[in-house]
C-alpha positions as CSV (number, residue, x, y, z in Angstrom):
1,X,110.4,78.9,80.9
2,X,108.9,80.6,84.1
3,X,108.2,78.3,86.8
4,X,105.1,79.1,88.7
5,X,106.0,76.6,91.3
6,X,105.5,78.5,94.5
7,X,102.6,78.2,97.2
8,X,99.9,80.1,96.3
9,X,97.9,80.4,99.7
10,X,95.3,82.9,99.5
11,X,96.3,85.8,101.2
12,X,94.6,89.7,102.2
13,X,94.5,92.1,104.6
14,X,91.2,93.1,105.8
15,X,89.9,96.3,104.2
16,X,88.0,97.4,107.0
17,X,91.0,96.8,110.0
18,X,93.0,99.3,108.0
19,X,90.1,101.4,107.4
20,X,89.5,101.2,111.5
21,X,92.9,101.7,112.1
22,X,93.0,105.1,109.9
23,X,90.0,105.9,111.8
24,X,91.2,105.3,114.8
25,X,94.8,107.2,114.7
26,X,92.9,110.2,113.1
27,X,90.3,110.2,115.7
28,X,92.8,109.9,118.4
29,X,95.1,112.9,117.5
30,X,91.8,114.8,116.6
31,X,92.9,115.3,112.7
32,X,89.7,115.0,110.7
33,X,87.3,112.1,109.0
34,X,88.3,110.5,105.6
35,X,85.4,109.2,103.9
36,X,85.0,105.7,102.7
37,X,84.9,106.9,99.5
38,X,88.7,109.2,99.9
39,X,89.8,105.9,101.6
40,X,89.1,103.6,98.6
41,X,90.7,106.1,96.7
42,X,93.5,106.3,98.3
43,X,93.5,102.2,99.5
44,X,93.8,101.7,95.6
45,X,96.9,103.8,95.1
46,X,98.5,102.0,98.5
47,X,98.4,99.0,97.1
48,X,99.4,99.1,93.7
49,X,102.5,101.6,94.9
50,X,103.2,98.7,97.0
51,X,102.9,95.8,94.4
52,X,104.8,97.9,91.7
53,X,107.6,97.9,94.4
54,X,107.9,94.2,94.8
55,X,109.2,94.2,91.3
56,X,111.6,97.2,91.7
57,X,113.1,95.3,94.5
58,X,113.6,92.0,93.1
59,X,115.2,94.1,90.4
60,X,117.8,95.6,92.7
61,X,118.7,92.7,94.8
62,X,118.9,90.8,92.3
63,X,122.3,92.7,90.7
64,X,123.8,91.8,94.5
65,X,126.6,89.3,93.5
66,X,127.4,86.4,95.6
67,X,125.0,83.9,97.7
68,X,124.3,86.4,101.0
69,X,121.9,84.3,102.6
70,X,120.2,88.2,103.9
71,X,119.8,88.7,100.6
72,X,118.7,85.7,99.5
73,X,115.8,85.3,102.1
74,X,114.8,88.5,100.8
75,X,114.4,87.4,97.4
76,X,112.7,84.5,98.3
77,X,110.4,86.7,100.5
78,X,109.6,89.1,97.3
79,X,108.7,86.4,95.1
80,X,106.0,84.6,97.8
81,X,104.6,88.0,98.1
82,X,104.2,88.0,94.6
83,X,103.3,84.5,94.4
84,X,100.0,85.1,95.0
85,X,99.4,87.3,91.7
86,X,100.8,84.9,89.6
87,X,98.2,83.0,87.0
88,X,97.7,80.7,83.7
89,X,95.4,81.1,81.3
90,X,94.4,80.2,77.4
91,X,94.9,83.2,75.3
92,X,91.7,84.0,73.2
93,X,92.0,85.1,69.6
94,X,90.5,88.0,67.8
95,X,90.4,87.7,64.1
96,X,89.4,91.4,64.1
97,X,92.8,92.8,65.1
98,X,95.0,89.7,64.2
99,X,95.9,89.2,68.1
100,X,95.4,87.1,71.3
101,X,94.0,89.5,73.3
102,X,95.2,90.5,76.7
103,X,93.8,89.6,79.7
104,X,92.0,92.1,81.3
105,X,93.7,91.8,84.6
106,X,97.3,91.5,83.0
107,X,100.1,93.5,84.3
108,X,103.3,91.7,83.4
109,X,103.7,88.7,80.8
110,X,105.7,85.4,82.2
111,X,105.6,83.1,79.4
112,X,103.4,82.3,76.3
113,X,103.4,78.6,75.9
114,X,102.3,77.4,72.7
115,X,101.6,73.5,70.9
116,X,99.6,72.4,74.1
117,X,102.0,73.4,76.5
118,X,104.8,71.9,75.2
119,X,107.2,74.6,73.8
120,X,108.3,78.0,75.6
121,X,108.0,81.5,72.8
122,X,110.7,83.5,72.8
123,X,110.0,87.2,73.3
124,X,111.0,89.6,70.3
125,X,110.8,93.3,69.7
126,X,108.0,94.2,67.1
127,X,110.5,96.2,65.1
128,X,112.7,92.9,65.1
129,X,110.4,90.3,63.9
130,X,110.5,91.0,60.1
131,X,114.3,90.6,60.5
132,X,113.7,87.1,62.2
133,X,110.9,86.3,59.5
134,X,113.8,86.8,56.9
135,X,116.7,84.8,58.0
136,X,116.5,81.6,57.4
137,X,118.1,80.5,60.7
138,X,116.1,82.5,63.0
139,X,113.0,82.2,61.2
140,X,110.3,81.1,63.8
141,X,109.0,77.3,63.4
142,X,106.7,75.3,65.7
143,X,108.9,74.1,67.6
144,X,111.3,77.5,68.3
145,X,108.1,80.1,67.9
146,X,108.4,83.7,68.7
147,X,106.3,86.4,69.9
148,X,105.5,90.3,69.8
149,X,103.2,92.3,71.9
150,X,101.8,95.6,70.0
151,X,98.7,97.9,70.7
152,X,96.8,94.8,68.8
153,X,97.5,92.3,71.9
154,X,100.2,89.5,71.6
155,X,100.8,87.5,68.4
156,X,102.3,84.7,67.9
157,X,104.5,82.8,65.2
158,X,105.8,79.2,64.1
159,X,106.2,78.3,60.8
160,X,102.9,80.7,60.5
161,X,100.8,82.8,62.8
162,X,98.9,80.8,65.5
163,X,94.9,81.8,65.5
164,X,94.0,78.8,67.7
165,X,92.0,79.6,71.0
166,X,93.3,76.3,72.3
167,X,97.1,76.5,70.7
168,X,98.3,79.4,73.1
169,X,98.6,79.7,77.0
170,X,99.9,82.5,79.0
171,X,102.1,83.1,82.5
172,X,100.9,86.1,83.6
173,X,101.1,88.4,86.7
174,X,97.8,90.0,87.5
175,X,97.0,93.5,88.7
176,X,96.0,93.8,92.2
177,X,91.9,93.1,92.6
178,X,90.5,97.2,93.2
179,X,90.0,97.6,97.1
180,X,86.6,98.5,98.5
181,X,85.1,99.5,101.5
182,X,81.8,98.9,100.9
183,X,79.3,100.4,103.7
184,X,75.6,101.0,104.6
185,X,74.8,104.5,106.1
186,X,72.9,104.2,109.4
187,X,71.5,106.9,110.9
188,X,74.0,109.1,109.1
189,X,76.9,106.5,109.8
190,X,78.8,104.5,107.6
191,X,78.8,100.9,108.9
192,X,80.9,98.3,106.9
193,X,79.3,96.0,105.0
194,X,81.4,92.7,104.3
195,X,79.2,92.0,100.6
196,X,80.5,93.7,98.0
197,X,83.8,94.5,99.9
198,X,86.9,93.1,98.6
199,X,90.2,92.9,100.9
200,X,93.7,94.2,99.9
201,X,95.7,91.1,98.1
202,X,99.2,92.0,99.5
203,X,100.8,90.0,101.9
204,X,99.9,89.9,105.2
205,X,103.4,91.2,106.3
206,X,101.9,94.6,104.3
207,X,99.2,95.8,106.5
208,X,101.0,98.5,108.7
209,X,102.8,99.7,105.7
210,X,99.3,100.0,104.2
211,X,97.8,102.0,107.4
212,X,101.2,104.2,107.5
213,X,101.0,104.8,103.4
214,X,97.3,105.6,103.6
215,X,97.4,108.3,106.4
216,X,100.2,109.7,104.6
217,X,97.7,110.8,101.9
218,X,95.2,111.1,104.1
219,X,98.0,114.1,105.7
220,X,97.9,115.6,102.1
221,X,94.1,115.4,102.3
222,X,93.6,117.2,105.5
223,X,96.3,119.7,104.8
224,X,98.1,118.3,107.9
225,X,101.7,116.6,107.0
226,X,102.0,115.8,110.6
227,X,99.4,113.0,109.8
228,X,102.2,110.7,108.8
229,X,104.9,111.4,111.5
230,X,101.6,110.3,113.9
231,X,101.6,107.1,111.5
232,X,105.3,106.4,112.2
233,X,104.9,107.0,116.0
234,X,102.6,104.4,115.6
235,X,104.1,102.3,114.1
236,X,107.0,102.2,116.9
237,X,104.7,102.0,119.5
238,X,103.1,99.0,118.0
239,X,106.7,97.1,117.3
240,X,107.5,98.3,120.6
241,X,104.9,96.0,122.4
242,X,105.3,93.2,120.2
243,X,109.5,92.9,121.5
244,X,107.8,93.7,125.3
């Protein structure tokens, strides 16, 4: 069964210091404007390239053999940073497609915990479950149920399908909230505006990658590649002062 047993401290990285900071490293090398609008845009893709690679690394350092504490702390490091996405929920049932539906912020399935929380189902391929329904040692009961997920949402069997909107709880990782800059426009000025804004989720750690990634599309925006090798100089500069 998945544990979720980490800290979950709310964490973000303020939308509008990255925003200023793309401002202010185009601005100073004279390269153009990027709209709140392009920014958004391209915040978005940032971030979920970002949290997609979380996963892809705990993948890869997770085939390293032995006990390296390096690559240990970097495993531990990944999963706090991905900590903070993790959720429970009760699945809902819809008796028009047969199917706990998904929730709508799901992005990868930890566990379904069935029989108020009591029992663990064990994930099966859709094309395998008639084979497990068949054999009368693998057949799914209530207490060793099974589950499929299909276009329908995720089903779940014991001894019979479960329908109950209290029988089935979910593990989930969530999708990253959508980023936004929201603004008002004085005198022809966009001016932040902190309602209706919502903060990147990553990790704090994240927010020079974030500024670096961002004026990399911003380079492909503006025609000007250079855009990112400004990014990277800053970068330096900054990590620079902080060993001063």
């Amino acid at each position: 069964m998945a544990l979720f047993t980490l800290n979950k401290t709310t964490m973000a990285v303020s939308v509008d210091t990255v925003y200023q900071r793309v401002l202010a490293i185009l601005n100073k090398e004279q390269r153009g404007y990027v709209t709140p609008e392009e920014f958004n845009l391209f915040a978005n893709q940032a971030q979920l390239d970002m949290f997609e690679q979380y996963f892809y690394d705990i993948n890869q350092f997770g085939r390293i053999h032995g006990n390296d504490t390096e690559y240990s702390d970097m495993l531990d490091n990944l999963n706090e940073k991905i900590a903070v996405f993790e959720k429970e929920a009760n699945l809902t049932y819809s008796s028009g497609n047969g199917a706990y539906s998904d929730p709508s912020d799901l992005y990868r399935i930890g566990s379904i915990i069935v029989n108020s929380g009591n029992v663990e189902a064990e994930r099966v391929a859709k094309n395998e479950f008639l084979y497990y329904n068949l054999s009368p040692l693998a057949k799914p009961t209530d207490a060793r149920p099974v589950y499929f997920k299909d276009n329908d949402g995720i089903k779940v069997y014991g001894a019979s399908q479960f329908t109950g909107n209290t029988d089935v709880k979910i593990q989930y990782t969530k999708k990253p909230a959508k980023v936004i800059w929201n603004y008002n426009t004085v005198s022809g000025n966009a001016q932040y505006k902190a309602t209706g804004s919502v903060d990147f989720e990553v990790h704090p750690s994240e927010e020079t990658d974030l500024v670096i990634n961002i004026l990399a599309m911003c380079g492909l925006l503006l025609k000007d590649p250079s855009v990112y090798q400004i990014s990277v100089a800053e970068e330096q500069r900054d990590t620079a002062e902080e060993k001063a």
